[in-house]
N, C-alpha and C positions, 0 to 999 in steps of 0.2 A: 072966702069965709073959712075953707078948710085951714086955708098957709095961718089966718088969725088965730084959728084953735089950736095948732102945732105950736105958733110961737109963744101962746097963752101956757102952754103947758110946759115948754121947755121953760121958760121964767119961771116957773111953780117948780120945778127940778132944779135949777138951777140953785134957787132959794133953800132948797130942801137941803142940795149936796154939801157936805163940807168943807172947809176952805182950803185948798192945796197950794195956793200962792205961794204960801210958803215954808212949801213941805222938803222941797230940796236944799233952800237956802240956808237950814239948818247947821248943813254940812258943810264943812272948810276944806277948799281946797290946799292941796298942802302939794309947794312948787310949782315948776315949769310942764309939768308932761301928761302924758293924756291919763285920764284915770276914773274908777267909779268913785263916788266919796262916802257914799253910803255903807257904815262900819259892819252892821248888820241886816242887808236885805232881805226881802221872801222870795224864796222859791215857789211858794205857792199860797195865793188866794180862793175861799170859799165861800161864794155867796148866793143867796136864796134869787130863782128867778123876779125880775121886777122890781130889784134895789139898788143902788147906787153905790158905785165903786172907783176904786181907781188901778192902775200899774205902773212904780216910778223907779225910772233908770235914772237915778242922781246922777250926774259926772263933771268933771271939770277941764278945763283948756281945750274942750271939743269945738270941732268949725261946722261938722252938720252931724246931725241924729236923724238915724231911720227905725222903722218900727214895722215888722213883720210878724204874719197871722198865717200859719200852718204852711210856712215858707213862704209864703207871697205878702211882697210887697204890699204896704200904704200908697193908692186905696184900692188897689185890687185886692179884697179881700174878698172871702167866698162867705159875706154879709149882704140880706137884701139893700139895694140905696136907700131906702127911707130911712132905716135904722144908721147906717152907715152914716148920713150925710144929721139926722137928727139926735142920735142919740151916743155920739162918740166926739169929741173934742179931743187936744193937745192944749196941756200947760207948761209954763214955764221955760218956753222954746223946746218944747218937744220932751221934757224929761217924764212929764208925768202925762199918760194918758186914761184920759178922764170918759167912764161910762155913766150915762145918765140913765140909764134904766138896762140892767143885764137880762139878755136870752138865751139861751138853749143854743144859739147855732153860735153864740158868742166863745164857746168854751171850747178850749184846747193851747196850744201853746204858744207865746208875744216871746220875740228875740226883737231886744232892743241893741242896734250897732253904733258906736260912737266913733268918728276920725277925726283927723287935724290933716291941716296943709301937708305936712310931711308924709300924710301916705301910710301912716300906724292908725289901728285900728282896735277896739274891743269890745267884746259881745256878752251879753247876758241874756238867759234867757229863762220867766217868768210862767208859772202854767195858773189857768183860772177853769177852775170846777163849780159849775153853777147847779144846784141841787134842786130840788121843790122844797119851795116853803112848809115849814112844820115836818122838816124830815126827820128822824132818831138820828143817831152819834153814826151809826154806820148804813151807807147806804152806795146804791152800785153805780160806777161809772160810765158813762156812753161808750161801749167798743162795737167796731165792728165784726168783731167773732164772736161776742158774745147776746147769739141768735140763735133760732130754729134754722137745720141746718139738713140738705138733703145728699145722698150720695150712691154711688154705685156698688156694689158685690165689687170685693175686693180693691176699692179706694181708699184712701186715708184721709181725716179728717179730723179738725183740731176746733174746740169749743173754749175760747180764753176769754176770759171775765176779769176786771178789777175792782175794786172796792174800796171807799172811802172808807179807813174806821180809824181815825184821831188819834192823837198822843196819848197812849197806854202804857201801864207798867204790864197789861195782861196783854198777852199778844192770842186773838184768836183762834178758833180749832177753823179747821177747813176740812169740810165734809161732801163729796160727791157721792148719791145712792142713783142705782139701778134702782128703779121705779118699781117695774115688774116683778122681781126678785128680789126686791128687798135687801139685795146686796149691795155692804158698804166699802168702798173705797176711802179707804181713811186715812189722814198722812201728815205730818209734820211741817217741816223745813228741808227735807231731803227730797229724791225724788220715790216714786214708788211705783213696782212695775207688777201688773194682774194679769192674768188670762182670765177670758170668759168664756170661749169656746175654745177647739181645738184650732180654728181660724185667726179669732179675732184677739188681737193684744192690745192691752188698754196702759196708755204711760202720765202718771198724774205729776205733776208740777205745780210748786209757788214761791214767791219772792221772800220769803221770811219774813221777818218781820220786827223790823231794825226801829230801835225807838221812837229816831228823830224822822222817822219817815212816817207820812199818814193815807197812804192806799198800800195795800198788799194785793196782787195779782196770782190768778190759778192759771193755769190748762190740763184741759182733759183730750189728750191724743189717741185718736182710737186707729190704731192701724189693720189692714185688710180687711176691712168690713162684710162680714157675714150676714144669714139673716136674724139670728140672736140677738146681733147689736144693735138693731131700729128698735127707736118706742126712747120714750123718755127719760130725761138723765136730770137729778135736782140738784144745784149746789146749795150746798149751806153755808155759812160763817155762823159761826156761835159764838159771843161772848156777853152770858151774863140773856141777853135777849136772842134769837138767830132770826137772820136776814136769810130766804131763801128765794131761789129761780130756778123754775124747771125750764129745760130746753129738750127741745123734743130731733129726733135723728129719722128721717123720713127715707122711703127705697126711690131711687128712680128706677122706673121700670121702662127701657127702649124697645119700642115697638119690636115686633119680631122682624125678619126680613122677609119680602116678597117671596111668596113659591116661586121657582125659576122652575119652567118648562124640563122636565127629560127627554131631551132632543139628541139627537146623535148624527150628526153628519159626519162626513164621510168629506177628509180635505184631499185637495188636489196636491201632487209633487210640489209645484209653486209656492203652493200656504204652506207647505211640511218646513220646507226649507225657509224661508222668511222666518215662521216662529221658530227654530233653530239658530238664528242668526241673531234674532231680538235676543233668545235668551242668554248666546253666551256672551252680547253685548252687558246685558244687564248683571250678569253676573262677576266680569269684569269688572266693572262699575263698581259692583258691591263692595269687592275685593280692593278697588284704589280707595273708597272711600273709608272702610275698615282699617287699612294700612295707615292712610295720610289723617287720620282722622283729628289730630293734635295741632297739626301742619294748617287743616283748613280751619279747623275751630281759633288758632293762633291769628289767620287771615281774617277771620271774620270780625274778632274781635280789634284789629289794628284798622279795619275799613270800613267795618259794617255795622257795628255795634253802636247803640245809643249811647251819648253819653248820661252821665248820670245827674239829677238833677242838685242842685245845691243845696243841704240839709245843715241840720245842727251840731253834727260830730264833726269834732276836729283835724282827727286824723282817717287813714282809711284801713289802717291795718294795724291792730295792737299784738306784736309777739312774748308767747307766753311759754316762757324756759325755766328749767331749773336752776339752780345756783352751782352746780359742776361747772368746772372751765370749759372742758368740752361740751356742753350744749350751750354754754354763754357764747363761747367764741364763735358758735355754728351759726346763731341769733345774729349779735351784735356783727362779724366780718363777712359773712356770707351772705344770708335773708336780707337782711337791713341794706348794705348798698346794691344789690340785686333794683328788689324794687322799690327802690329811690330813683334809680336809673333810670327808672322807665315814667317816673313823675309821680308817684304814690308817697305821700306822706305816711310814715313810719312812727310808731308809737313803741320803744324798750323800755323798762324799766330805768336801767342803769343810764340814761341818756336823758329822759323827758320827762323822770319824776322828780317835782321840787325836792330839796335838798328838806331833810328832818323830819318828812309826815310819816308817819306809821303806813311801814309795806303794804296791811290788809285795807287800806283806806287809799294808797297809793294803786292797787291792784281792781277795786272795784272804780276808782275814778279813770282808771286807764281803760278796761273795758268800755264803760257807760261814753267815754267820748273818740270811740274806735266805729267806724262802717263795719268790722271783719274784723274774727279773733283767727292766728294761726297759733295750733298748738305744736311745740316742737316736743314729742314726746319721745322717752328713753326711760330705761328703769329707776334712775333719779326722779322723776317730774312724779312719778306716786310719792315719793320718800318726803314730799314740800307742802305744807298747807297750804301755802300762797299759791300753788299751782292749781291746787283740788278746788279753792275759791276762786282763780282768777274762771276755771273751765264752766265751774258752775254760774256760775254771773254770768258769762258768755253765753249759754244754751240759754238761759232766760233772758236773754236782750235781743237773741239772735235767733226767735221763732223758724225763720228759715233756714234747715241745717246747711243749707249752701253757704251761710256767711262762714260757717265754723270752717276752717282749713287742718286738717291735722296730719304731721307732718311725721311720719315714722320714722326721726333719724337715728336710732337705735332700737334693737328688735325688743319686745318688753312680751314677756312669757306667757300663756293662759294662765297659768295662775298667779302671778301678781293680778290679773284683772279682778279677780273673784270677789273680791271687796269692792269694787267700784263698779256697780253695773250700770251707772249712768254712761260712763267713759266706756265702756266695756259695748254695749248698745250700740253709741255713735260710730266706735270702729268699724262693729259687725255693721251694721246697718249702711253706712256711705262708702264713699270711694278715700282710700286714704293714699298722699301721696310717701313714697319711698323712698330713702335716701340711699345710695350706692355707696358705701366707703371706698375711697381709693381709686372711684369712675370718673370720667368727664362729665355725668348727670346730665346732659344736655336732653332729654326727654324730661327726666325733672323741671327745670328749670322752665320749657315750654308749657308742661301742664298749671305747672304757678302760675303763671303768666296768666295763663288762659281761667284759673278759677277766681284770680283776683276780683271784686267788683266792676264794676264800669268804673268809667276816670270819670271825674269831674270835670268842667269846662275849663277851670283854673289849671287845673292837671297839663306839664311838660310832657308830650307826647315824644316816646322815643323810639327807637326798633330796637330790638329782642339785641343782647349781644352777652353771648357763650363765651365771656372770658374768664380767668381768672379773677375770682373777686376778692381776695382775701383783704385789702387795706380797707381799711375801716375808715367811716366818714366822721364828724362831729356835725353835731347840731344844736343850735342854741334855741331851739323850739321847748318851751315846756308846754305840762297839761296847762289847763283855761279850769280854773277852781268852778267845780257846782255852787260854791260859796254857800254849802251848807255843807260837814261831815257825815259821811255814811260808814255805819258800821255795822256789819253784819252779826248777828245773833241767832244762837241756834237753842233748840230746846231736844233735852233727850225725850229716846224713846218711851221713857215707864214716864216719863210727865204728862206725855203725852197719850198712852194711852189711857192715863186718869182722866184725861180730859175725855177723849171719845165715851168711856164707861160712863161719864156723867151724863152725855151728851143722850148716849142711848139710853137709858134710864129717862130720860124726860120724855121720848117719846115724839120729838117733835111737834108739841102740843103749842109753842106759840111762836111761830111765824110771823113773820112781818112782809 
């Protein structure tokens, strides 16, 4: 009786859904080679839970189509089976996959991969954001940072939210307040860095808010955590109506430790001499492990290390240099065949960007499909826009400052910093590696090695090798097109505090 009611209703769906039969045949295949045919596809789908949708990878001269859901293969997908096996089909030999009723656990990102007998291959990949029925123009997207969030005295701790808010010629205010305090954290398109105790430093972030894009994303990083910074933090988006979410910052408090006894014995010659011998074993110890420390992190990473799992970015390392010959030539004949060598796909400008697209749309596509940005910096790399935006794209794609690599091959002064305190932060804040003019580097080169990401499975495993790298390789790799334009847009400061002044004047009186 049940399977009758299931197939009763998938026929009433079926009937409901629109006709996709012949949704790719639209499009002409044009010649022999593997290709998508669809002139203009989406990026991204929006639809109300419990309606009917589709996602279609047009293509032509392909011999099989696969279709992956938060990297895992069809039909391992992390969908319950009823849904899976009821409410998801394939049309038209796989190009268009067809939802008969969208959920909540449906949403995130489909890479559709097409091949042919010869072993060529190409990938697109589609994101679907399923909302609640009857939501306003902007509303927030499922992340997992952005939650109630608990932490220790002196931990760090990062609260990142995104939000749906559509094709606008007004691009949003984005507004963080200290609950208790009443204090605002207000900020633009830049970054923006507050103290709130003599402990605790708060650094706020967001994506801008570039036309043809429809989520803009925050973070609020609160570093060293004091007890000031528990108790609640609200964000806002304002435009025109404000979408708000408080999220609240809770203490852990660990048990005290056990009273230990005040006992005092009294050791024998025996025991004197043992802990003697333990200690300056252990201290030894400390001493090779402090020295070789590069040596065994280099071993662990060539034997022990996980590799890494198969994701959506193309390459694993995008190098970001100024336009001087000396830090080109550093990029391009040194970095670049280094870790090539060792089986790392390399991402340059002057090598892997389509020929004619505008550098700042070249520099945010190289990022967006890089694992890891290394920046090679010198007192050139502030003098470049393209560097200030390739670094800034980077820290917002690259939450974990371990992907950033920054690469000191020229000494760049405290005050050139003084204007960039975002750059200026990451230096102070991480380990940055050092370039030796005129050395062998071979300490250099191991610490590379060892801050790289994990390889891939795909990845040519090779061993470490200190030579001479100066001949430069070629490669006929380009970027893989988002097959939408992304351009960054920035808004000044006095526009923007018009907007806060407006903002506070309302009072925050209507919430959504």
């Amino acid at each position: 009786m049940l399977n009758l009611i299931i197939r009763v209703c998938i026929l009433l769906l079926s009937v409901a859904m629109p006709t996709f039969s012949s949704y790719c045949s639209e499009y002409p295949v044009n010649g022999s080679s593997l290709q998508f045919t669809d002139p203009d596809p989406t990026n991204l789908r929006i639809d109300d839970v419990g309606t009917a949708t589709f996602l279609a990878c047009c293509a032509g001269n392909y011999d099989s189509i696969t279709w992956y859901f938060k990297d895992k293969l069809y039909p391992n997908w992390n969908i319950s089976k009823p849904q899976l096996r009821n409410y998801i089909s394939f049309k038209e030999r796989g190009q268009v996959l067809q939802f008969y009723e969208v959920t909540y656990e449906m949403e995130g990102y489909y890479r559709c991969v097409i091949s042919n007998s010869k072993g060529e291959s190409l990938t697109f990949t589609q994101r679907l954001l399923v909302k609640p029925p009857q939501t306003g123009m902007m509303f927030p997207v499922q992340q997992p940072d952005c939650v109630n969030k608990s932490a220790r005295i002196g931990e760090n701790i990062t609260f990142y939210c995104e939000y749906f808010i559509g094709e606008s010629e007004i691009c949003p205010s984005v507004v963080w307040q200290r609950n208790e305090t009443s204090q605002l954290y207000l900020f633009g398109y830049d970054f923006f860095f507050g103290s709130y105790s003599n402990f605790t430093s708060f650094v706020v972030e967001d994506s801008g808010c570039p036309k043809d894009k429809s989520t803009i994303t925050t973070a609020m990083h609160i570093y060293n955590v004091s007890d000031d910074a528990y108790g609640p933090f609200t964000l806002y988006i304002v435009r025109g109506t404000t979408v708000g979410i408080t999220l609240e910052l809770s203490k852990i408090n660990d048990p005290p430790p056990d009273a230990q006894p005040n006992i005092i014995e009294q050791a024998g010659t025996q025991s004197a001499i043992v802990f003697s011998a333990l200690s300056v074993v252990i201290i030894v110890l400390t001493l090779l492990v402090i020295y070789f420390k590069t040596d065994l992190l280099l071993i662990y990473k060539h034997y022990l290390e996980k590799e890494a799992s198969e994701d959506l970015k193309e390459f694993d390392a995008f190098i970001s240099h100024s336009d001087s010959d000396t830090d080109r030539q550093f990029a391009i004949s040194q970095l670049r065949p280094f870790l090539e060598s060792l089986g790392y796909n390399i991402c340059v400008h002057e090598i892997n960007s389509p020929v004619g697209e505008d550098r700042s749309t070249n520099s945010v596509n190289a990022v967006n499909c890089s694992r890891s940005c290394i920046l090679v910096l010198s007192p050139d790399y502030l003098k470049y826009q393209h560097c200030l935006l390739e670094f800034s794209n980077a820290l917002r794609n690259h939450k974990q400052k371990k992907m950033i690599i920054p690469v000191m091959f020229r000494s760049i002064s405290p005050e050139s910093l003084s204007e960039q305190d975002a750059l200026k932060h990451v230096i102070e804040a991480g380990k940055v590696l050092k370039w030796k003019s005129g050395g062998t580097n071979k300490t250099f080169w191991k610490k590379l090695e060892v801050w790289m990401p994990p390889r891939r499975p795909s990845a040519n495993k090779k061993q470490s090798q200190y030579i001479d790298r100066s001949t430069s390789t070629n490669s006929t790799t380009f970027l893989v097109p988002v097959r939408s334009d992304s351009n960054d847009s920035a808004i000044s400061t006095s526009s923007l505090n018009g907007q806060a002044d407006d903002f506070l004047n309302q009072k925050f009186m209507s919430p959504v």
